[in-house]
KOLSEDO-592060 format. One line per 3 residues: number of its first residue (from 1); their letters; for each residue x, y, z of C-alpha. Coordinates in nm, 4 decimals, m for minus. Each point is the difference from the previous one (the first is absolute). Layout:
NUM = A = X:Y:Z  ...
***
This chain:
1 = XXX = 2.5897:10.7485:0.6650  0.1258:0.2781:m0.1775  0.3873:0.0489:m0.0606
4 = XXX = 0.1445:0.2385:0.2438  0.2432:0.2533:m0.1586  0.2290:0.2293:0.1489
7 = XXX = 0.1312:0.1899:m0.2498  m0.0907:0.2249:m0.2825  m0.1892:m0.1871:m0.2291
10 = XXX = m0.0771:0.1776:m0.3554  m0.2341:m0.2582:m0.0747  m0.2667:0.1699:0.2213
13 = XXX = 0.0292:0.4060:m0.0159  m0.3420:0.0620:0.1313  m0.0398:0.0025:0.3072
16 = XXX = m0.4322:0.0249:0.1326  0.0426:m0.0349:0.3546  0.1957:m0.0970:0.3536
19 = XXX = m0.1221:m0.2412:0.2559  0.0758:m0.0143:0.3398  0.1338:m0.3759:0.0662
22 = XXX = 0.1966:m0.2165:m0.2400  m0.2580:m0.2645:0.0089  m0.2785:0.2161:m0.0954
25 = XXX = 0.2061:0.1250:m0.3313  0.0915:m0.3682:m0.1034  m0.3341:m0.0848:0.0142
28 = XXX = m0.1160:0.3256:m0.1866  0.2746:m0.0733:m0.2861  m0.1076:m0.3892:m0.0098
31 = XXX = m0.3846:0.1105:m0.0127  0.1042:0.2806:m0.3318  0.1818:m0.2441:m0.1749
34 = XXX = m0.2669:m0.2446:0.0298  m0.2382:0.2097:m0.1679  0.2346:0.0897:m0.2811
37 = XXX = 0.1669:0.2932:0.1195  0.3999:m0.0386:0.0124  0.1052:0.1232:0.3297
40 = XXX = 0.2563:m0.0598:0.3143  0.1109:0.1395:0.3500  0.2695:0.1516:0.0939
43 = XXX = 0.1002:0.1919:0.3357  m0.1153:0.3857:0.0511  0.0867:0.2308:0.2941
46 = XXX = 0.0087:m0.0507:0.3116  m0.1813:m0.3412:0.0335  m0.2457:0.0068:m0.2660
49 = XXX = 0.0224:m0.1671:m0.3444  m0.1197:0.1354:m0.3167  m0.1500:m0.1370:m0.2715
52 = XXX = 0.1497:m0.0105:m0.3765  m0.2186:m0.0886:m0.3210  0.1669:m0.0590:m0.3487
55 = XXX = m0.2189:0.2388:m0.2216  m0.1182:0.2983:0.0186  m0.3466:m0.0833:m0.1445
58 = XXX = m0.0295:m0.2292:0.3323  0.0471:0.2869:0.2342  m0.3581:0.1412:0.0207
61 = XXX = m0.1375:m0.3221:0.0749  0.2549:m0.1822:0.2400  m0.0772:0.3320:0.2103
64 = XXX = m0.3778:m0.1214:0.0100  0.0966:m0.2852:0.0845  0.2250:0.1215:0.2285
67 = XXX = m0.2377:0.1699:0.2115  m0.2047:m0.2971:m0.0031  0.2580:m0.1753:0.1719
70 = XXX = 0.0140:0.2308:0.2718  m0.3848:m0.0649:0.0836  0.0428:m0.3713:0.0214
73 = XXX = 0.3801:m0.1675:0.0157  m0.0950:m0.3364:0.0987  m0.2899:m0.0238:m0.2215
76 = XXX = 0.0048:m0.3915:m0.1794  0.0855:0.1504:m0.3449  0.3321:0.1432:0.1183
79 = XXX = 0.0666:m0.3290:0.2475  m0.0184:m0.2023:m0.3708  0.1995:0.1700:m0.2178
82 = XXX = 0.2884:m0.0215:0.3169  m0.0393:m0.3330:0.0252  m0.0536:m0.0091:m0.3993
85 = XXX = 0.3425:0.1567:m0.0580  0.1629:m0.2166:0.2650  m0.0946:m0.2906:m0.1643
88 = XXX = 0.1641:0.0742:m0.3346  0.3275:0.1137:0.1545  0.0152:m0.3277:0.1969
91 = XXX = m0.0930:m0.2318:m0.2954  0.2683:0.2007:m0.2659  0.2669:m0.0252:0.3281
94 = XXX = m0.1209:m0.4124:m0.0017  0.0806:m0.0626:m0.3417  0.2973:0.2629:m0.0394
97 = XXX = 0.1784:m0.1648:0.2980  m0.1513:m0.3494:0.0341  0.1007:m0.0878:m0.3109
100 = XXX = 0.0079:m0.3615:m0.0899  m0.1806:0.0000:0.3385  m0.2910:0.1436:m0.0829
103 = XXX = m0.2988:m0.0799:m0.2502  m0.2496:0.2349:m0.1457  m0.3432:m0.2368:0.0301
106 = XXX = m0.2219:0.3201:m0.1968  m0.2574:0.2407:0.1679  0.2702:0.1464:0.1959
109 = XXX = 0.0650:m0.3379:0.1810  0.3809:m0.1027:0.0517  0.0906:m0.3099:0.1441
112 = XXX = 0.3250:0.0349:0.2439  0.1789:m0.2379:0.0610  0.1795:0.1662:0.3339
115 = XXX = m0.3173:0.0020:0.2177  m0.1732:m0.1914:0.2516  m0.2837:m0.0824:m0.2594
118 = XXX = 0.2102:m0.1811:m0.2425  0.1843:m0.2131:0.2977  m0.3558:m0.0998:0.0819
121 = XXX = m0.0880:m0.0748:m0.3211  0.3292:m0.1948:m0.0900  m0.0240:m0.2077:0.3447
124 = XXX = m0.3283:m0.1051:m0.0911  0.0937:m0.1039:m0.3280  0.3047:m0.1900:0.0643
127 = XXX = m0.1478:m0.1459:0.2891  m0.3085:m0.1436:m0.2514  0.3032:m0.0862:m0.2689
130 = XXX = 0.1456:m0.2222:0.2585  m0.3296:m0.1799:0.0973  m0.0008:m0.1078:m0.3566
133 = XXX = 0.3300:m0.1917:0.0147  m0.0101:m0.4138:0.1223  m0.0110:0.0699:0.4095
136 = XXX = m0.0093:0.3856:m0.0271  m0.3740:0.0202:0.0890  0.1000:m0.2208:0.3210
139 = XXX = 0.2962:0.2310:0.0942  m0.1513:0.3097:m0.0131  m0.2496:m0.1210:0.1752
142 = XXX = 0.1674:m0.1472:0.3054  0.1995:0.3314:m0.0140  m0.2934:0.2201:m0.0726
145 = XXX = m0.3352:m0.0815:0.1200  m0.1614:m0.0190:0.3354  m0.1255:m0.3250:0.1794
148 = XXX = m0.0325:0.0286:0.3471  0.0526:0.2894:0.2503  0.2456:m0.2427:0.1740
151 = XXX = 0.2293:0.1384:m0.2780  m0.0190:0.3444:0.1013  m0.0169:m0.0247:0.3908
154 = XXX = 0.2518:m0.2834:0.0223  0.1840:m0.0545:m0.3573  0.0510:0.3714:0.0297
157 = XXX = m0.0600:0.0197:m0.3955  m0.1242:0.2951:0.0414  m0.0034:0.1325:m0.3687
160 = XXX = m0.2736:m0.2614:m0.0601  m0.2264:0.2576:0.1082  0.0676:0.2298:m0.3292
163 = XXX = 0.1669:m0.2503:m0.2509  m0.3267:m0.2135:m0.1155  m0.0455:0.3435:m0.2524
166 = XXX = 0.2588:m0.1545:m0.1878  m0.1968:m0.3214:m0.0871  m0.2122:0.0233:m0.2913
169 = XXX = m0.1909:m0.3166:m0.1433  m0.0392:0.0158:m0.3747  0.0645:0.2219:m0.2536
172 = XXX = m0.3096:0.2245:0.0438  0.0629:0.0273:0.3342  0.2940:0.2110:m0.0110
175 = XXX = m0.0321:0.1693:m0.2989  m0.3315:0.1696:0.0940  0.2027:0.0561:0.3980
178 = XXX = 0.2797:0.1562:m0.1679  m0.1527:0.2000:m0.2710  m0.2206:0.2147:0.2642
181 = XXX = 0.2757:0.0299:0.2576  0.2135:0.1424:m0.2735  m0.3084:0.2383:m0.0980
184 = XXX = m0.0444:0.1174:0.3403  0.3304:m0.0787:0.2117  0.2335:0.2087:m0.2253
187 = XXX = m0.1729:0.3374:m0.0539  m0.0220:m0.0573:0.4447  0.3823:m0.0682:0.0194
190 = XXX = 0.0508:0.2800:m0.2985  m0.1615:0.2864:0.2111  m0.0162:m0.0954:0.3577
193 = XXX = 0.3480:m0.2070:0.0516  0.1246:m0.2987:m0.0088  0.0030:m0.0237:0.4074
196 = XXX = m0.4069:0.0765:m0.0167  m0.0694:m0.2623:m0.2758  0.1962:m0.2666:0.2234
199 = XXX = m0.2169:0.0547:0.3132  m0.3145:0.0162:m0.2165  0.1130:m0.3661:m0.1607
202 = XXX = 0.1330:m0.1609:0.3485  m0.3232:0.1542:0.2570  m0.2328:m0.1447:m0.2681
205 = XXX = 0.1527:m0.3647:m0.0717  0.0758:0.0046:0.3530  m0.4022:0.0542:0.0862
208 = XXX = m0.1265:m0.1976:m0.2879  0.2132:m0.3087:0.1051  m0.0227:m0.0539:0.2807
211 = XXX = m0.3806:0.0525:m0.0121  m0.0381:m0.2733:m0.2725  0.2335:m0.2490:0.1977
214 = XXX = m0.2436:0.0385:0.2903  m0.2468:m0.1266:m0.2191  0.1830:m0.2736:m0.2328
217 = XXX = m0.1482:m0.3407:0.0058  0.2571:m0.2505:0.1513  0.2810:m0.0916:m0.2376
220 = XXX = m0.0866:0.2740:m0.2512  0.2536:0.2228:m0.1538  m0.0535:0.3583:m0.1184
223 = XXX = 0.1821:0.2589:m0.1973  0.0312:0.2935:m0.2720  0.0014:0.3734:0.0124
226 = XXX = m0.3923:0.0543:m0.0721  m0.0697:0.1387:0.3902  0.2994:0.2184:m0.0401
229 = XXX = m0.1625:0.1353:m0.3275  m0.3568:0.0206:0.1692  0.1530:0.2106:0.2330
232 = XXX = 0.1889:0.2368:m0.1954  m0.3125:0.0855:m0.1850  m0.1736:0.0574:0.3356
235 = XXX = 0.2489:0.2200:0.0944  0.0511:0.2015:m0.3371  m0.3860:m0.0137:0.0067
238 = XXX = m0.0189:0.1640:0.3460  0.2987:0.2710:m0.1200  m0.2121:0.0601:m0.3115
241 = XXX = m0.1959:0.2530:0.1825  0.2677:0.2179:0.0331  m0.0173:0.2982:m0.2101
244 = XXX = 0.3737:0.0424:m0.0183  0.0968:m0.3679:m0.0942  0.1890:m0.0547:m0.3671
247 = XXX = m0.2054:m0.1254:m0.2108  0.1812:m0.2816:m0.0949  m0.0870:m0.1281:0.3398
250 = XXX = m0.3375:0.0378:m0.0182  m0.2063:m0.3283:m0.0179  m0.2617:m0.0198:m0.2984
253 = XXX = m0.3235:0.1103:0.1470  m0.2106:m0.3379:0.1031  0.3301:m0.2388:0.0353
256 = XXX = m0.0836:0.0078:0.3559  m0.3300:m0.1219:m0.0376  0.0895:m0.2691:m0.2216
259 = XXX = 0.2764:m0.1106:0.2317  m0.2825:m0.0327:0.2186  m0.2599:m0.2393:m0.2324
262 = XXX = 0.3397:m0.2289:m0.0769  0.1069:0.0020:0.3393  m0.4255:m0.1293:0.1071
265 = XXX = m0.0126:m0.2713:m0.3170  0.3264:m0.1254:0.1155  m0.1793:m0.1793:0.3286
268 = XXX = m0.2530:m0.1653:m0.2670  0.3552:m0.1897:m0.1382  0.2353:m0.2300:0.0961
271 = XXX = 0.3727:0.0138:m0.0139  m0.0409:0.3607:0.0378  0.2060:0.1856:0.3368
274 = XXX = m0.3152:0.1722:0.0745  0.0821:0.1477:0.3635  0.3731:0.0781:m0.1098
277 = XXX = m0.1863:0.2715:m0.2747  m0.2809:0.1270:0.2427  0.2913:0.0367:0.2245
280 = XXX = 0.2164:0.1902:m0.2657  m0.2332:0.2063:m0.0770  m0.1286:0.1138:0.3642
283 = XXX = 0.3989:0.0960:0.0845  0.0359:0.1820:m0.2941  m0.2961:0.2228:0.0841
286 = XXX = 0.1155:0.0263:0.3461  0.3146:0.1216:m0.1557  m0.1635:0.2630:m0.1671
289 = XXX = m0.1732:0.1245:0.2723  0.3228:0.0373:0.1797  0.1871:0.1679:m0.2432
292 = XXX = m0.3023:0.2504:m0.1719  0.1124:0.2807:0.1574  0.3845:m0.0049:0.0340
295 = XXX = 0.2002:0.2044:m0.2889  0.0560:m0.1961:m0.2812  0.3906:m0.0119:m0.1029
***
């Protein structure tokens, strides 16, 4: 959002207006700047906050626009250029402090690695680095996958409900799982928490699990992130139709659909953990139903 000053800034002489709540004037200086006219907030009297522009050739229209404002402050232009703004600050504070840490992928895209999304990502690929080793595939197995619910109710291994995302079979495998969780995890984790993306990631493996164990031929072993992915889209899909959400979160229009056609050809394969996507995918629209309505962060 826009920077917050408190003093006497000489940068911005004119001043075109006050608003009533501090929120209201960020989003008023985020929406001017966007639309190439230098301004900022800074405190007025009383409780209100006034609005500054740079030049003087900007006044007579930042007032229009001004008054515009006032008809319609939550309109989605003004929601954008907030969340716009926010975005920019956030990636110049990533690479500014993350140094080393942090990785500019283009498009506005920075990979982290101090997040939930690159632990994932990093399990998952030393986990498949280890199957490749002389008895590694074995190990991480035993350690990893699920066989029998007498594991859970009596061995008490209870992470075997979660930890078969970690398996991935082949090359393809996990670099199509990891490439869309990092396309749609991160901008989740960047502007709803950490916290939210780590329920989202355990309620759907949880669900899509234990829904393909129920149906796993005898002695059959499953595994890889793909209903965890399925899900996330169904639930960025379902969050979509909010007209306040970033637009980085915002799932390309159709994804859903096609999510939908894989998910269907799937049961016409084999080797393919049909029920663990269908279940994904279901949780992750249940998700989104729960969560449409509550404030984002």
């Amino acid at each position: 959002m826009a920077q917050f000053k408190e003093i006497d800034d000489y940068n911005f002489p004119f001043e075109i207006g006050v608003l009533p709540r501090r929120e209201l004037a960020l989003k008023f200086a985020d929406y001017l700047n966007s639309i190439g006219i230098k301004a900022t907030a800074k405190p007025g009297f009383g409780a209100n906050y006034s609005i500054y522009v740079a030049n003087e050739s900007d006044v007579s229209k930042a007032k229009l626009e001004l008054l515009r404002f006032g008809n319609n402050p939550f309109a989605k232009a003004y929601n954008e250029a907030s969340w716009a703004r926010g975005r920019t600050l956030k990636r110049e504070r990533a690479v500014k402090s993350g140094g080393m840490w942090s990785f500019s992928l283009g498009g506005g895209h920075v990979w982290t690695l101090m997040s939930l999304t690159s632990f994932l990502e990093i399990l998952c690929l030393v986990v498949f680095v280890l199957m490749l080793v002389p008895a590694g595939e074995a190990l991480m197995l035993e350690l990893l996958s699920w066989h029998s619910a007498s594991e859970i109710t009596s061995g008490f291994q209870v992470w075997r409900l979660l930890t078969p995302i970690f398996l991935h079979f082949g090359i393809l495998h996990i670099a199509f799982n990891l490439v869309m969780f990092e396309a749609f995890a991160r901008p989740l984790e960047r502007h709803l928490g950490t916290m939210h993306l780590l329920y989202v990631v355990l309620s759907i493996a949880l669900v899509s699990n234990v829904l393909q164990f129920l149906f796993l031929p005898p002695f059959t072993i499953f595994g890889g992130m793909s209903g965890v992915v399925y899900g996330v889209i169904g639930y960025m899909g379902v969050l979509s139709r909010r007209p306040d959400l970033p637009a980085d979160m915002r799932i390309p229009p159709g994804l859903l659909m096609v999510s939908v056609i894989f998910i269907a050809l799937g049961f016409f394969l084999s080797g393919i953990a049909n029920v663990c996507h269908l279940g994904g995918l279901l949780m992750g629209l249940a998700l989104g139903f729960i969560n449409y309505k509550r404030p984002l962060r």
